[in-house]
MDTraj code that builds the backbone (N, CA, C; nanometers):
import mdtraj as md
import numpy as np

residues = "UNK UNK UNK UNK UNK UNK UNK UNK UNK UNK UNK UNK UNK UNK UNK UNK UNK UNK UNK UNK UNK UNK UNK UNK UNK UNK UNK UNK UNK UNK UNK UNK UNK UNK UNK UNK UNK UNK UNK UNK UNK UNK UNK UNK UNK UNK UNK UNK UNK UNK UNK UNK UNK UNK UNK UNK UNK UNK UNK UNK UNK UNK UNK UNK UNK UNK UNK UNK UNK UNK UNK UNK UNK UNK UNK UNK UNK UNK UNK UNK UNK UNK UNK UNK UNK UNK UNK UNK UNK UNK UNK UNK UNK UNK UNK UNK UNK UNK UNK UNK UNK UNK UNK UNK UNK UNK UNK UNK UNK UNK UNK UNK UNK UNK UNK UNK UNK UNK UNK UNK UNK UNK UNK UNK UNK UNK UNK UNK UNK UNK UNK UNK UNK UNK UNK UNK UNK UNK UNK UNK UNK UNK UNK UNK UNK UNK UNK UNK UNK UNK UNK UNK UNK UNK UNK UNK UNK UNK UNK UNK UNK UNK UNK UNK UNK UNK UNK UNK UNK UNK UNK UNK UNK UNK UNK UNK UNK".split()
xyz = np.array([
    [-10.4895, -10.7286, 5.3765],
    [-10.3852, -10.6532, 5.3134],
    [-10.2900, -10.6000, 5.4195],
    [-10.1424, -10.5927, 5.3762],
    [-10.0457, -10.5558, 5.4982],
    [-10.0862, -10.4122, 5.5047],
    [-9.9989, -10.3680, 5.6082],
    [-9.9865, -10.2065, 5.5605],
    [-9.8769, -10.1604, 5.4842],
    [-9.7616, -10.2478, 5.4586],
    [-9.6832, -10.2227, 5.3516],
    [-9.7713, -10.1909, 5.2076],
    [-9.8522, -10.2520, 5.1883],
    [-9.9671, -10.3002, 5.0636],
    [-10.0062, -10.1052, 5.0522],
    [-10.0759, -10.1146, 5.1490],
    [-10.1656, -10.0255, 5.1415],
    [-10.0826, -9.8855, 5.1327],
    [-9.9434, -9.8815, 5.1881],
    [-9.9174, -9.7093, 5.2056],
    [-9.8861, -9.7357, 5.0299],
    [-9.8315, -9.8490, 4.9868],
    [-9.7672, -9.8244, 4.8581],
    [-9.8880, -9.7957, 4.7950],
    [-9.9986, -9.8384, 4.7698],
    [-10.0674, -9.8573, 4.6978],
    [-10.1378, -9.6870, 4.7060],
    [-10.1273, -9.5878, 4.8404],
    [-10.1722, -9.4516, 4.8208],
    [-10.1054, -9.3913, 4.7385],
    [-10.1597, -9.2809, 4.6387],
    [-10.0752, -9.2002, 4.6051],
    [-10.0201, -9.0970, 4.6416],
    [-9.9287, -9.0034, 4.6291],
    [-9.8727, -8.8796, 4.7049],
    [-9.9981, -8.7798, 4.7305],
    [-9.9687, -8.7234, 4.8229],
    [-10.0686, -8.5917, 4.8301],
    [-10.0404, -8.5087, 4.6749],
    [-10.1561, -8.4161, 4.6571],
    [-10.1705, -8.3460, 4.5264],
    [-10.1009, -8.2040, 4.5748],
    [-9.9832, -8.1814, 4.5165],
    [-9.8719, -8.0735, 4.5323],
    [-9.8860, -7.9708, 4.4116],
    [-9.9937, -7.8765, 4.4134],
    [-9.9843, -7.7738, 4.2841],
    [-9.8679, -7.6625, 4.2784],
    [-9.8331, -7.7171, 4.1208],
    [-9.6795, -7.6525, 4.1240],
    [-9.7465, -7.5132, 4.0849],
    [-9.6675, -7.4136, 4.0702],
    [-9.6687, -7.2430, 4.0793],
    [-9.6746, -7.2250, 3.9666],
    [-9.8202, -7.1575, 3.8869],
    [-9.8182, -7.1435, 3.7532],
    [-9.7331, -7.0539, 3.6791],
    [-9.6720, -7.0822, 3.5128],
    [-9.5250, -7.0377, 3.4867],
    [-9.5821, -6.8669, 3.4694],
    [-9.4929, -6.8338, 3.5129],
    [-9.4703, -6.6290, 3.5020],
    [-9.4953, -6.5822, 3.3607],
    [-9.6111, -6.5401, 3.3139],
    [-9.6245, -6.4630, 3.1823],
    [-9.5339, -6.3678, 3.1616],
    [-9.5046, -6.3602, 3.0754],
    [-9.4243, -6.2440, 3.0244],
    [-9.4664, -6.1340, 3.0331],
    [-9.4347, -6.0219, 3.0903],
    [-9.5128, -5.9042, 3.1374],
    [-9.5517, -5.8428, 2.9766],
    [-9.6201, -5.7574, 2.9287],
    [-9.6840, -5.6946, 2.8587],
    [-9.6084, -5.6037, 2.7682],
    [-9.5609, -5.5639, 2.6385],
    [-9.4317, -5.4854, 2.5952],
    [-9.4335, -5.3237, 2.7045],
    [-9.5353, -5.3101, 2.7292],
    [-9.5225, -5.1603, 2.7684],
    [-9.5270, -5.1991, 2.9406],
    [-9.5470, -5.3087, 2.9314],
    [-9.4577, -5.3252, 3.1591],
    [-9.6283, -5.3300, 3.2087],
    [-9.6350, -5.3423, 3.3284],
    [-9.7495, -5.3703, 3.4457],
    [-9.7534, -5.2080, 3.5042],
    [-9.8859, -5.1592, 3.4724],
    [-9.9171, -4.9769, 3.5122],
    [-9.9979, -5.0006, 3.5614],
    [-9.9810, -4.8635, 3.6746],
    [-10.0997, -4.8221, 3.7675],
    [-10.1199, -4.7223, 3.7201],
    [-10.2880, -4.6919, 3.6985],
    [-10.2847, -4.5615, 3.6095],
    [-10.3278, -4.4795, 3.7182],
    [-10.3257, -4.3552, 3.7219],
    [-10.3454, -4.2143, 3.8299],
    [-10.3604, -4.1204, 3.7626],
    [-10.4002, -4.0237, 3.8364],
    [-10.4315, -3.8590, 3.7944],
    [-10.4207, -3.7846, 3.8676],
    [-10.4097, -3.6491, 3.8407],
    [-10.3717, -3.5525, 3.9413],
    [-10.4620, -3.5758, 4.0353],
    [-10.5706, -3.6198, 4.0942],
    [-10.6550, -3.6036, 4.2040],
    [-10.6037, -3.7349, 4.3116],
    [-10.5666, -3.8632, 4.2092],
    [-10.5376, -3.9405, 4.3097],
    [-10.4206, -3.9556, 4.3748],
    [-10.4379, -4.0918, 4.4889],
    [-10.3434, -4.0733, 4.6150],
    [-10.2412, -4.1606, 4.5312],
    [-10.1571, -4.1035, 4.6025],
    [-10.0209, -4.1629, 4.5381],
    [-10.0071, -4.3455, 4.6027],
    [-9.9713, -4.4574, 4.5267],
    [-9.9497, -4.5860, 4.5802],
    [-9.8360, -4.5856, 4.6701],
    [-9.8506, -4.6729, 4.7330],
    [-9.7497, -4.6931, 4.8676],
    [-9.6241, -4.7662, 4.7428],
    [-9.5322, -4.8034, 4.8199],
    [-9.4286, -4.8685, 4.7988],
    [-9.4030, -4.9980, 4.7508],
    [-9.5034, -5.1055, 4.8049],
    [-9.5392, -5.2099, 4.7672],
    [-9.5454, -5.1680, 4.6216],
    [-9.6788, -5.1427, 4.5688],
    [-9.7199, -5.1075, 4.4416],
    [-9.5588, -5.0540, 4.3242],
    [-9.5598, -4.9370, 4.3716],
    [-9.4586, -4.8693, 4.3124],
    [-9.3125, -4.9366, 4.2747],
    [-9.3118, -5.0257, 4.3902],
    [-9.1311, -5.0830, 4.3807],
    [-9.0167, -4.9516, 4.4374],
    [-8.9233, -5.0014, 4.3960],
    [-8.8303, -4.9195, 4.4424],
    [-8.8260, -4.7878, 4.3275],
    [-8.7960, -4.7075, 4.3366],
    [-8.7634, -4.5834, 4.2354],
    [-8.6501, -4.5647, 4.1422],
    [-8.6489, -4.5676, 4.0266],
    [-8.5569, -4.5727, 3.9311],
    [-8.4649, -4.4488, 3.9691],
    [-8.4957, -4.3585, 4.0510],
    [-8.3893, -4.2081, 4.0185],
    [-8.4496, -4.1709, 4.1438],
    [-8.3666, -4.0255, 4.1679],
    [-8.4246, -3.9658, 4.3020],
    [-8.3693, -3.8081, 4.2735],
    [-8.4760, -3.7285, 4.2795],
    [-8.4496, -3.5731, 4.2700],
    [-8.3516, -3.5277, 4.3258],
    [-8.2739, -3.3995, 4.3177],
    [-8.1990, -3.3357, 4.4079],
    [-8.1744, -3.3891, 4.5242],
    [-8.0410, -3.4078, 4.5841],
    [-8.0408, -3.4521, 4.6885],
    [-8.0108, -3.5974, 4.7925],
    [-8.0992, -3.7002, 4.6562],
    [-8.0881, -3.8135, 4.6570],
    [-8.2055, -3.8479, 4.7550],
    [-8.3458, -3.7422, 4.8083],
    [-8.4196, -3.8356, 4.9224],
    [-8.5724, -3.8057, 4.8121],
    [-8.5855, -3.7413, 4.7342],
    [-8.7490, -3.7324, 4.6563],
    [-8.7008, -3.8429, 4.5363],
    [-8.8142, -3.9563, 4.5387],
    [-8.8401, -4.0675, 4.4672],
    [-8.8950, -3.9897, 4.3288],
    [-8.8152, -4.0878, 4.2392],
    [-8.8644, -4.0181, 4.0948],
    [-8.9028, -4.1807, 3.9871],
    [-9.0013, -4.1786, 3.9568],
    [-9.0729, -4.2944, 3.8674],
    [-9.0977, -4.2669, 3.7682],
    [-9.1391, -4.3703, 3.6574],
    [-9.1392, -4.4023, 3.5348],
    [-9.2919, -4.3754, 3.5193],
    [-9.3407, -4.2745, 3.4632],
    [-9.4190, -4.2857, 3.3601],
    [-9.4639, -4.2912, 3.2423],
    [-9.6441, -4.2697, 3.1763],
    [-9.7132, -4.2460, 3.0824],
    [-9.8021, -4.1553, 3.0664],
    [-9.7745, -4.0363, 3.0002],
    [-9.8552, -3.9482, 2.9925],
    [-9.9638, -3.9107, 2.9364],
    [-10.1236, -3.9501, 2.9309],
    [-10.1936, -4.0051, 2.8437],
    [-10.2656, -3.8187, 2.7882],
    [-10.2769, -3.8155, 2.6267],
    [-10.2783, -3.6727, 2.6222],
    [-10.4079, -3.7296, 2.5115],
    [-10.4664, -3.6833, 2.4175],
    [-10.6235, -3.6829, 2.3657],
    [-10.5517, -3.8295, 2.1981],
    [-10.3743, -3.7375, 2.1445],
    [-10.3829, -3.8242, 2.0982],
    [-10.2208, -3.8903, 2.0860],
    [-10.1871, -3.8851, 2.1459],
    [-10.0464, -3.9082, 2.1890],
    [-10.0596, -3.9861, 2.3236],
    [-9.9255, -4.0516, 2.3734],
    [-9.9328, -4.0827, 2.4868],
    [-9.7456, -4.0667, 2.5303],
    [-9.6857, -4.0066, 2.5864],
    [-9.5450, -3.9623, 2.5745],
    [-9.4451, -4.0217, 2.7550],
    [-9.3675, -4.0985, 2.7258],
    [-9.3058, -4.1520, 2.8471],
    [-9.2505, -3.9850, 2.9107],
    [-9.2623, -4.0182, 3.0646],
    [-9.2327, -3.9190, 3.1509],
    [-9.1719, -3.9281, 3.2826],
    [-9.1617, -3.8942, 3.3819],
    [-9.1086, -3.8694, 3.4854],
    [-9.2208, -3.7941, 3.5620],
    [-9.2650, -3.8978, 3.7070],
    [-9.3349, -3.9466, 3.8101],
    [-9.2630, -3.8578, 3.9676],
    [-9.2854, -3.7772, 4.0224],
    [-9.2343, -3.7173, 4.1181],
    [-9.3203, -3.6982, 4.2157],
    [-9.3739, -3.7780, 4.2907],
    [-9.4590, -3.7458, 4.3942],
    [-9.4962, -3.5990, 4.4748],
    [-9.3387, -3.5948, 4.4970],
    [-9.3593, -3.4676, 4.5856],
    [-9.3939, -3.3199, 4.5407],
    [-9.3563, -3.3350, 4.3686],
    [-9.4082, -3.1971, 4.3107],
    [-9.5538, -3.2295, 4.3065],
    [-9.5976, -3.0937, 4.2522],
    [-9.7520, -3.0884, 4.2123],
    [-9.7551, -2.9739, 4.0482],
    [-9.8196, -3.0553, 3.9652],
    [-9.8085, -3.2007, 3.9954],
    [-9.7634, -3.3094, 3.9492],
    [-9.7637, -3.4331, 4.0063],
    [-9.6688, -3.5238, 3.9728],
    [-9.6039, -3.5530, 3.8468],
    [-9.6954, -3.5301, 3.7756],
    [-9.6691, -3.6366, 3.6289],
    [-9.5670, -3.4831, 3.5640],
    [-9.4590, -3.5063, 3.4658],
    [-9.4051, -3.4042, 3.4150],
    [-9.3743, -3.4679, 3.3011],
    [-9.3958, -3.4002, 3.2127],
    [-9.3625, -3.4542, 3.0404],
    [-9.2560, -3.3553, 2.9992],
    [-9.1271, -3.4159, 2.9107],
    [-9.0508, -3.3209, 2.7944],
    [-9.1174, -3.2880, 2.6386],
    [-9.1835, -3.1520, 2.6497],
    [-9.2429, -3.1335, 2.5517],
    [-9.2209, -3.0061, 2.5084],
    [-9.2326, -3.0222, 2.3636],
    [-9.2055, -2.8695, 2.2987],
    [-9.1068, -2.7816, 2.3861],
    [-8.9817, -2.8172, 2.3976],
    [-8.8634, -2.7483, 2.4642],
    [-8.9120, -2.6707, 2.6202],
    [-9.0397, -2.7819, 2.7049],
    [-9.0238, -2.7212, 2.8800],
    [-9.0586, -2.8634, 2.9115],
    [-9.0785, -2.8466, 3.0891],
    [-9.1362, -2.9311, 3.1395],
    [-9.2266, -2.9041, 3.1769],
    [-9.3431, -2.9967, 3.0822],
    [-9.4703, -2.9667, 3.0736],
    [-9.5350, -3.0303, 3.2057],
    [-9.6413, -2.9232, 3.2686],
    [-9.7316, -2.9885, 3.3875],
    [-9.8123, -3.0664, 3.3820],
    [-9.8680, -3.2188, 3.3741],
    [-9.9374, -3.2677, 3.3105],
    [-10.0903, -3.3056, 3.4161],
    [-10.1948, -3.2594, 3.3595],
    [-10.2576, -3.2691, 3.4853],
    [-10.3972, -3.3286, 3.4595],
    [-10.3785, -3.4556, 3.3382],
    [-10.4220, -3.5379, 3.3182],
    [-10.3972, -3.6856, 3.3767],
    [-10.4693, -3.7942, 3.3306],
    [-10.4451, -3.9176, 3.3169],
    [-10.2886, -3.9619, 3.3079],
    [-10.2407, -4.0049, 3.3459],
    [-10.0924, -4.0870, 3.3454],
    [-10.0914, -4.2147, 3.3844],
    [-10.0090, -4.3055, 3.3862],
    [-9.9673, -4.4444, 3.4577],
    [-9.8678, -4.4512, 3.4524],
    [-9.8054, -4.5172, 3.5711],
    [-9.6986, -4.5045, 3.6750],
    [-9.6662, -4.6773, 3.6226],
    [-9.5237, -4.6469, 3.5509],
    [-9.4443, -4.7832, 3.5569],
    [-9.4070, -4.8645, 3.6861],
    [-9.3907, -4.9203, 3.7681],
    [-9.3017, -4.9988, 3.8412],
    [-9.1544, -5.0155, 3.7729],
    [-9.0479, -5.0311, 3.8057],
    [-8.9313, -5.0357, 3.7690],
    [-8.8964, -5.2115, 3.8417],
    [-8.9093, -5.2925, 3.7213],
    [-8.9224, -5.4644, 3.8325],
    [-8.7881, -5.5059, 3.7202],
    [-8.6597, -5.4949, 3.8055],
    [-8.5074, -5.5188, 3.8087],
    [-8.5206, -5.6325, 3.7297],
    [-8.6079, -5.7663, 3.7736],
    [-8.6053, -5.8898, 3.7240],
    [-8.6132, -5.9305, 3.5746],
    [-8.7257, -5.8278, 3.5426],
    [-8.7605, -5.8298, 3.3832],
    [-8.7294, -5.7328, 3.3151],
    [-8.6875, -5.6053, 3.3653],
    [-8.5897, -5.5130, 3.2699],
    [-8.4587, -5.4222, 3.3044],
    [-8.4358, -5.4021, 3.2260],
    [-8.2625, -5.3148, 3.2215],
    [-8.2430, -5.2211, 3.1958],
    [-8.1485, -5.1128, 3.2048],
    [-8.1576, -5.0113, 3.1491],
    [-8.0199, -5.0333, 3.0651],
    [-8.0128, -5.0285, 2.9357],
    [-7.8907, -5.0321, 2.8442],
    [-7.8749, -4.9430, 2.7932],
    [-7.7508, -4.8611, 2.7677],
    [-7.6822, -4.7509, 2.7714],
    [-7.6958, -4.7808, 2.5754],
    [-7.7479, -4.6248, 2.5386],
    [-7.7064, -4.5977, 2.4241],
    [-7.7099, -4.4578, 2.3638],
    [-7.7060, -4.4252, 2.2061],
    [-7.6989, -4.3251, 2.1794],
    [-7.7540, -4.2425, 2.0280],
    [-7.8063, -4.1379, 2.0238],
    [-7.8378, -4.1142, 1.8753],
    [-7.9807, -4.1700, 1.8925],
    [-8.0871, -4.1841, 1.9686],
    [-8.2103, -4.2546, 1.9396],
    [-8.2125, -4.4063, 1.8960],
    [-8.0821, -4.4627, 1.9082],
    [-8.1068, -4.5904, 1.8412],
    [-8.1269, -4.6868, 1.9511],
    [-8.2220, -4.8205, 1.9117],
    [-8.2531, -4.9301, 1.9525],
    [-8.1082, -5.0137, 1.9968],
    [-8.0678, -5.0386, 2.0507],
    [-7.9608, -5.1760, 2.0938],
    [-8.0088, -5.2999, 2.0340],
    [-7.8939, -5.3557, 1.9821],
    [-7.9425, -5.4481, 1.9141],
    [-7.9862, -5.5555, 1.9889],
    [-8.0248, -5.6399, 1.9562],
    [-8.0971, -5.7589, 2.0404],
    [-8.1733, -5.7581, 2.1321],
    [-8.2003, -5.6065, 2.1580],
    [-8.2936, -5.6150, 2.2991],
    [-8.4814, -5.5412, 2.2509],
    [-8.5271, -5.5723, 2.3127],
    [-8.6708, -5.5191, 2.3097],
    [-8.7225, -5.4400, 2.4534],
    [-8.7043, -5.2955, 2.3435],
    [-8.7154, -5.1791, 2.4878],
    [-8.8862, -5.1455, 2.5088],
    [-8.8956, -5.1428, 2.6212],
    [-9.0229, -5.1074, 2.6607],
    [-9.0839, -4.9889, 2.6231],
    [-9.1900, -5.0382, 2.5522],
    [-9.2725, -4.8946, 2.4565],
    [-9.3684, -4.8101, 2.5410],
    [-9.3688, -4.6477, 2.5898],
    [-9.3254, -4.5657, 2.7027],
    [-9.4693, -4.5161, 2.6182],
    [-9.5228, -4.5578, 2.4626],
    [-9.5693, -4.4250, 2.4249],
    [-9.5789, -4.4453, 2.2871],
    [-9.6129, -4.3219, 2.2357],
    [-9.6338, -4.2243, 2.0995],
    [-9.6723, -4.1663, 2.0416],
    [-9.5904, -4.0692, 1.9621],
    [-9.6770, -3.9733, 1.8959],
    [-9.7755, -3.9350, 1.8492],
    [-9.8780, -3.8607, 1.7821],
    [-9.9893, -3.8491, 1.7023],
    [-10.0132, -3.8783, 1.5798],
    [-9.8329, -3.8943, 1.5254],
    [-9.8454, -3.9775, 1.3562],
    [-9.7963, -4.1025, 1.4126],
    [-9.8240, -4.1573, 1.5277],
    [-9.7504, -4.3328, 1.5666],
    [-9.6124, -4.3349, 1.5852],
    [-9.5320, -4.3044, 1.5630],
    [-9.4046, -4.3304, 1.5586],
    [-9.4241, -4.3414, 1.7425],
    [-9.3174, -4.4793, 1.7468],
    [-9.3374, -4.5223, 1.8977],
    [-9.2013, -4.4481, 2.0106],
    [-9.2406, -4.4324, 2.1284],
    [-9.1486, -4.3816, 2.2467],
    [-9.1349, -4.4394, 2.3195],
    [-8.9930, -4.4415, 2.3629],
    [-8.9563, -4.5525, 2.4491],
    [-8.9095, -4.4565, 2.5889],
    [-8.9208, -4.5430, 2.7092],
    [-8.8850, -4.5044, 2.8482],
    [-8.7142, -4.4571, 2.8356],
    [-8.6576, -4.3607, 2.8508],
    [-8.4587, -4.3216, 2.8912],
    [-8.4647, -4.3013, 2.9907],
    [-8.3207, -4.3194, 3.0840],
    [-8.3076, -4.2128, 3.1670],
    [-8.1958, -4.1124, 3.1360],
    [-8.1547, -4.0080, 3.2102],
    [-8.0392, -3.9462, 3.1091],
    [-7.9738, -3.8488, 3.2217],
    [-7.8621, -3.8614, 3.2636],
    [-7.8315, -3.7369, 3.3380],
    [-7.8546, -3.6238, 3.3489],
    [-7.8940, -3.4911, 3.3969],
    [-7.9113, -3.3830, 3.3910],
    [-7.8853, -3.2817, 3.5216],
    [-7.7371, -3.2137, 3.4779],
    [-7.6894, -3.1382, 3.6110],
    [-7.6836, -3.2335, 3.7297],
    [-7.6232, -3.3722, 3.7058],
    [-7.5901, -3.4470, 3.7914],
    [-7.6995, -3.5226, 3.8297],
    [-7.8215, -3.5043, 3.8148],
    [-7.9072, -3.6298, 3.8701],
    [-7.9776, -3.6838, 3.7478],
    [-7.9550, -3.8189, 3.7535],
    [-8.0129, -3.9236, 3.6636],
    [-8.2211, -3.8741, 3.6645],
    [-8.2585, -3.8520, 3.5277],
    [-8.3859, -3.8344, 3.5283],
    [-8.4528, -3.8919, 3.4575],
    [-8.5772, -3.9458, 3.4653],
    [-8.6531, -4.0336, 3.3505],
    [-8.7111, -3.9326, 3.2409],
    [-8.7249, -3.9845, 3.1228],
    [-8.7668, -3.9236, 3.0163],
    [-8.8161, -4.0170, 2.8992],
    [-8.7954, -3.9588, 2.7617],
    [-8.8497, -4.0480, 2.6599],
    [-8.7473, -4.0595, 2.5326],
    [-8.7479, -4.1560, 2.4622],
    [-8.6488, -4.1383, 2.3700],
    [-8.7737, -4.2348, 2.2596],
    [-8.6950, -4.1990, 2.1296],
    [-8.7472, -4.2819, 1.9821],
    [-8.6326, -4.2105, 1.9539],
    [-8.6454, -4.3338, 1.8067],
    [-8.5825, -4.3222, 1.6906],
    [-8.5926, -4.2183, 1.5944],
    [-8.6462, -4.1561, 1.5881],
    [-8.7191, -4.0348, 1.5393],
    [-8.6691, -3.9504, 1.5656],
    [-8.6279, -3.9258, 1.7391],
    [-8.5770, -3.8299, 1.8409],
    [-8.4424, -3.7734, 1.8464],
    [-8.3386, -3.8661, 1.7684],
    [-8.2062, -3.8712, 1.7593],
    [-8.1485, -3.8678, 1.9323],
    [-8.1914, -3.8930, 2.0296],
    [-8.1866, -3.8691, 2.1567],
    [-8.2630, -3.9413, 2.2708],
    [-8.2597, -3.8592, 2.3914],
    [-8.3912, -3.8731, 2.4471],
    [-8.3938, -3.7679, 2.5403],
    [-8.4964, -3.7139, 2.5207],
    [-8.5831, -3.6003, 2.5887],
    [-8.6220, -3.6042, 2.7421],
    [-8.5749, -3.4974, 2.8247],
    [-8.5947, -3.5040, 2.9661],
    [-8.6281, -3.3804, 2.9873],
    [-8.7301, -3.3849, 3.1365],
    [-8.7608, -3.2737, 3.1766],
    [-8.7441, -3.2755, 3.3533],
    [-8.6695, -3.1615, 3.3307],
    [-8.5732, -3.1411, 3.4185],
    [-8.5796, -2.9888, 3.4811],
    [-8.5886, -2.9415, 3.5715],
    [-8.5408, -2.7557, 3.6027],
    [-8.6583, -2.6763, 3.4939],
    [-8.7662, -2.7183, 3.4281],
    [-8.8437, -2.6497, 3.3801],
    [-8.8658, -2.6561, 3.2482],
    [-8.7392, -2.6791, 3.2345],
    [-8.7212, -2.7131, 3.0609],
    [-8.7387, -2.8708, 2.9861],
    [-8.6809, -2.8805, 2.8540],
    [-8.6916, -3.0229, 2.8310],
    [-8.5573, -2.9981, 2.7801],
    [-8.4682, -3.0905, 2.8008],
    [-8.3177, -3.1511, 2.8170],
    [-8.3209, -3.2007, 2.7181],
    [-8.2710, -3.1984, 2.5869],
    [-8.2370, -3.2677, 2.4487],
    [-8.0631, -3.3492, 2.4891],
    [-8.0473, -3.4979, 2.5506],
    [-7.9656, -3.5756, 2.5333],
    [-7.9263, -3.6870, 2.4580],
    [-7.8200, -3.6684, 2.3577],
    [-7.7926, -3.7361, 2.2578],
    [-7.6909, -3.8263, 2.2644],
    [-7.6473, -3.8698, 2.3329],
    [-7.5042, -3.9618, 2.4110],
    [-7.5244, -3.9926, 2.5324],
    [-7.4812, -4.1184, 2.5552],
    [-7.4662, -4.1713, 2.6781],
    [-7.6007, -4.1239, 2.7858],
    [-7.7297, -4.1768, 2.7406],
    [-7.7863, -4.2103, 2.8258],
    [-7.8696, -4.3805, 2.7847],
    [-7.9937, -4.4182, 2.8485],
    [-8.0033, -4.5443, 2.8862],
    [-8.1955, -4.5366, 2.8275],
    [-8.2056, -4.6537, 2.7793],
    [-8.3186, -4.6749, 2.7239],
    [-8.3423, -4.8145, 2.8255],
    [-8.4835, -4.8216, 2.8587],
    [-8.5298, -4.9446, 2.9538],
    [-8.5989, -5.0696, 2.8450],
])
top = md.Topology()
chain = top.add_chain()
for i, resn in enumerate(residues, 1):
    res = top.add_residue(resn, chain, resSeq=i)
    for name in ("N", "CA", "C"):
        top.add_atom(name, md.element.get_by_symbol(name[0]), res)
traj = md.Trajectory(xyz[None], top)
């Protein structure tokens, strides 16, 4: 047999292509934490959706896990402690169970809306919900100049932030993820 014969006759090396990207999960990829644990590095976390006063304290997307609710929140490392929920008109200390969104640019958006309502055509990431079900979605919403994470539903006519101690009732022009 030539060696023309023979290279034709090998087949290519076995090249495994990159299995296709699942669709992340409606409520996103969480690291769950609690007040005792160490905060994830950067890797983990991604970049930070918002940044406290100032523009240098990183502020993240959370889940606030409560006995029968679970309510989207705002992730602040540097307070103590971290996790802060808009509840019953403050900003509640939460010093339970939470999980920490990643904010991954690739697979979601933040689209500007208003009144608690859904945007049409899009499917917003579910942050949560109440104790009678009605579901909560991740906002962010200005407050005294710095963009803050919070929670919004349909229910809400808004979305709820906690901010300076209180909880921030915004009904216009902020952004559902």
């Amino acid at each position: 047999m030539s060696e023309d014969k023979k290279e034709k006759d090998i087949p290519p090396p076995y090249q495994p292509s990159a299995p296709p990207r699942a669709p992340p999960p409606p409520s996103g990829y969480r690291i769950p934490l609690n007040t005792s644990s160490t905060f994830p590095n950067s890797y983990y976390t991604k970049t930070p959706p918002c940044f406290d006063l100032g523009d240098t304290s990183p502020v993240f997307l959370g889940s606030a896990i409560f006995t029968n609710s679970v309510h989207p929140c705002k992730v602040a490392p540097h307070l103590t402690p971290a996790c802060r929920v808009p509840y019953a008109g403050t900003e509640l200390e939460h010093n339970g169970r939470y999980d920490l969104l990643p904010f991954d640019s690739d697979t979601m958006e933040w689209v500007p809306t208003s009144l608690g309502r859904i945007p049409n055509q899009r499917r917003p990431v579910q942050g949560g919900y109440e104790e009678n079900g009605a579901s909560l979605y991740h906002a962010i919403a200005t407050v005294r100049g710095v963009r803050v994470p919070g929670k919004t539903g349909e229910h809400l006519g808004g979305s709820n932030i906690a901010f300076g101690g209180e909880e921030h009732i915004v009904t216009r022009g902020y952004e559902i993820l």
